[in-house]
C-alpha positions in Angstrom: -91.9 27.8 -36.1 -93.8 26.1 -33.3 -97.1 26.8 -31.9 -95.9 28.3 -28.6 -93.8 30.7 -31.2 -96.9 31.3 -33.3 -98.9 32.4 -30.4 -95.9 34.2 -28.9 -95.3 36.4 -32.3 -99.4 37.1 -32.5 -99.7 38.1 -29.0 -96.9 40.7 -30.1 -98.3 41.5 -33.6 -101.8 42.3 -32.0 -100.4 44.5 -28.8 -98.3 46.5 -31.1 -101.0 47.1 -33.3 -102.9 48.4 -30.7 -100.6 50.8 -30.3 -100.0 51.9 -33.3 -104.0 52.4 -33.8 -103.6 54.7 -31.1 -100.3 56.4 -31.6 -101.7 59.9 -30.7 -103.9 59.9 -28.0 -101.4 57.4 -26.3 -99.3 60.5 -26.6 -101.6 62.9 -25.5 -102.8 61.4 -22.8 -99.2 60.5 -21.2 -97.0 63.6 -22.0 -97.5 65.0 -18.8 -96.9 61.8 -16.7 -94.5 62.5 -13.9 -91.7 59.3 -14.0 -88.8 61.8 -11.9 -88.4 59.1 -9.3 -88.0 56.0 -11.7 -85.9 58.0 -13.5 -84.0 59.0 -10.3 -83.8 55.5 -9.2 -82.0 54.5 -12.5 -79.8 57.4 -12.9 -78.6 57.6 -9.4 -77.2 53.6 -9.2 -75.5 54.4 -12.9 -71.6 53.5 -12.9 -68.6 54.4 -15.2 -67.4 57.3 -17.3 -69.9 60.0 -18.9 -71.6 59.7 -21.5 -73.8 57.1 -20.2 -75.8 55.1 -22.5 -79.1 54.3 -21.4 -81.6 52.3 -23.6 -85.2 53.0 -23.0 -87.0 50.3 -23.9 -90.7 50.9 -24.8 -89.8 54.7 -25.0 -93.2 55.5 -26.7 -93.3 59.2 -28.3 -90.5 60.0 -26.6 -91.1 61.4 -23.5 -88.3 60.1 -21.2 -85.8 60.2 -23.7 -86.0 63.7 -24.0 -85.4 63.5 -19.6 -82.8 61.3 -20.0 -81.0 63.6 -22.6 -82.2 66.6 -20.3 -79.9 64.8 -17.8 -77.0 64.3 -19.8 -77.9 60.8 -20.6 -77.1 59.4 -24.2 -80.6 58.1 -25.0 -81.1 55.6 -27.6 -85.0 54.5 -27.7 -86.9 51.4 -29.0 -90.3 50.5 -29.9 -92.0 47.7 -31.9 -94.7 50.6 -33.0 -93.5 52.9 -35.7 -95.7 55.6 -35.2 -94.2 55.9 -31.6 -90.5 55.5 -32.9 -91.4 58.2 -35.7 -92.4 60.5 -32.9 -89.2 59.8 -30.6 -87.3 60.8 -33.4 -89.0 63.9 -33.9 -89.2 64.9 -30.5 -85.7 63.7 -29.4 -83.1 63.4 -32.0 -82.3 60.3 -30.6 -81.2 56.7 -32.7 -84.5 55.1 -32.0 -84.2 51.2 -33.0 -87.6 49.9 -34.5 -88.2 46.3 -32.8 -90.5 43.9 -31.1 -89.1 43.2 -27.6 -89.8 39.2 -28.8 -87.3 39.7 -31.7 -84.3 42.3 -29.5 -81.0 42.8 -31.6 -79.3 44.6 -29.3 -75.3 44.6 -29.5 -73.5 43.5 -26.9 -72.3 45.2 -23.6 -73.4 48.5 -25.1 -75.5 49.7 -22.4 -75.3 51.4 -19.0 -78.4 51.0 -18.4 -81.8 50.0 -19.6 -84.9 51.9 -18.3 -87.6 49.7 -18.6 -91.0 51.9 -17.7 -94.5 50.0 -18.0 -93.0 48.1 -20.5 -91.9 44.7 -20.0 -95.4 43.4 -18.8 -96.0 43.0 -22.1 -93.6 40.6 -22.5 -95.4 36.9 -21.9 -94.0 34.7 -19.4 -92.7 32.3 -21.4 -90.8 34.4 -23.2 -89.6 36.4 -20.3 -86.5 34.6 -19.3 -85.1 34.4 -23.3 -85.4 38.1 -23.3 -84.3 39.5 -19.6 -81.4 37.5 -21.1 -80.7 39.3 -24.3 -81.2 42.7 -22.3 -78.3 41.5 -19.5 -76.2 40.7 -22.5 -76.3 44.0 -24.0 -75.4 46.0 -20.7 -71.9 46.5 -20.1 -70.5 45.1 -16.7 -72.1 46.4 -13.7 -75.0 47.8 -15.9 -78.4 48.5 -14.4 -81.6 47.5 -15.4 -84.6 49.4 -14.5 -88.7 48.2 -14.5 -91.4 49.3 -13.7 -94.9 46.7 -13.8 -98.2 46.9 -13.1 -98.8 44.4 -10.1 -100.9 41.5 -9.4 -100.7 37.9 -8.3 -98.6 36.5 -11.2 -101.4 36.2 -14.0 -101.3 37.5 -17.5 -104.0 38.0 -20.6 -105.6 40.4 -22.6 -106.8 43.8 -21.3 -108.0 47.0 -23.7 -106.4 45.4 -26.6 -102.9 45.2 -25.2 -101.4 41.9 -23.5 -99.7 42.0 -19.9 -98.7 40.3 -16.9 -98.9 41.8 -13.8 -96.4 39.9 -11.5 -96.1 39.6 -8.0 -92.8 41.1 -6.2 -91.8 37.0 -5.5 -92.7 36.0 -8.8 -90.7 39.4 -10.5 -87.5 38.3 -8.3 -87.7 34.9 -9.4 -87.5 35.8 -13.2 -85.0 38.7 -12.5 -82.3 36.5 -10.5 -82.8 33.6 -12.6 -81.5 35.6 -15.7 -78.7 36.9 -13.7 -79.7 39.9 -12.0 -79.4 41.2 -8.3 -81.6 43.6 -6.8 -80.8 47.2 -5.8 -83.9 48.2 -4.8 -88.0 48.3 -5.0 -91.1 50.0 -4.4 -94.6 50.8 -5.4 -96.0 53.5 -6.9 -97.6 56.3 -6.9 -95.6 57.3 -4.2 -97.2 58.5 -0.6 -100.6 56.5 -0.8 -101.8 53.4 0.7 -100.7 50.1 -1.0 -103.9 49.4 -2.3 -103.9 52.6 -4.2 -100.5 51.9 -5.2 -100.9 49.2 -8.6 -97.0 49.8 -10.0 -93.9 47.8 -8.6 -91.1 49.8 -9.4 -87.5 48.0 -9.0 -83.7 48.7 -9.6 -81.5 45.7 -10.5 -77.9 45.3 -11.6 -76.1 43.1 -13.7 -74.6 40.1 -12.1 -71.4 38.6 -12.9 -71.7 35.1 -14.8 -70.4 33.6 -11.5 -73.3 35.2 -9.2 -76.3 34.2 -11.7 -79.2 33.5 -10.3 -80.6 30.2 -9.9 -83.9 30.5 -8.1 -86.9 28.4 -9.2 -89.1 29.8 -11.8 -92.6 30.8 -11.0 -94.2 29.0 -13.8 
């Protein structure tokens, strides 16, 4: 293992530990959080015969999973933080897969769609492309892809414990055509303020055939 790898898997370690520190009040203070339009903007570009699988990746306690199953989604969640998977189960019923989004073993092409919300930010750039990647690879043709980030000018590093990048819309693009996805749609949230009161980029993407990958620069 190289240093870059090293540095990678502690950044990970430490985030996830953070979480898993604070498991419970990360559940109490998020359980009434209102995600109906990301979850509309997933579920309405969905293709292909019910049931739909959707993988919600980062689902936490379990809160959307139980909306996606509310609307007659086949949920499966994943979470590096055991407390949180422990609590999807619990909630949910769902298969909840216990991993690190820097170590994904996802199967192949078993996916509608993934539903990404607040997070892949946590994912460090250089690792980025290796696991947008994996995640194309394990939606089936025509699959959708889902995220929702915090915003900023492309910069990443510690905050409250955790580790994120907040990326730009340009610098988002660049990362999500590269790995061979093309955009559906995009916004910013919370809906109906001003932009500056509006710190989430929200955006819809679907799986691009190996012919129509990507090949933009990358914003390193």
């Amino acid at each position: 293992m190289n240093d870059t790898q090293i540095e990678l898997s502690e950044i990970s370690a430490k985030t996830i530990a953070h979480y898993q520190q604070a498991a419970e009040s990360f559940r109490r203070g998020t359980a009434d959080h209102d995600v109906s339009q990301n979850l509309d903007a997933l579920c309405s570009r969905l293709e292909g015969p019910d049931p739909r699988v959707v993988l919600d990746l980062g689902c936490g306690p379990g809160r959307d999973l139980a909306q996606l199953l509310a609307r007659g989604i086949q949920a499966v969640g994943l979470d590096g933080c055991a407390a949180f998977c422990s609590m999807a189960r619990e909630q949910t019923g769902c298969e909840v897969l216990q991993q690190d989004f820097l170590s994904l073993a996802l199967p192949s092409q078993r996916f509608d769609g993934i539903f990404a919300n607040a997070s892949l930010f946590h994912v460090p750039r250089e690792a980025l492309p290796r696991v947008l990647a994996e995640l194309r690879a394990s939606l089936k043709l025509r699959g959708v892809l889902f995220s929702s980030n915090p915003r900023g000018d492309d910069q990443q590093g510690w905050s409250n414990g955790r580790y994120g990048c907040f990326h730009s819309l340009e610098g988002w693009r660049a990362f999500m055509q590269a790995a061979g996805f093309e955009e559906l749609d995009h916004y910013y949230r919370p809906a109906g303020r001003p932009r500056a009161e509006q710190p989430w980029l929200a955006s819809v993407w679907r799986r691009a055939s190996s012919s129509a990958r990507g090949t933009a620069d990358m914003p390193w």
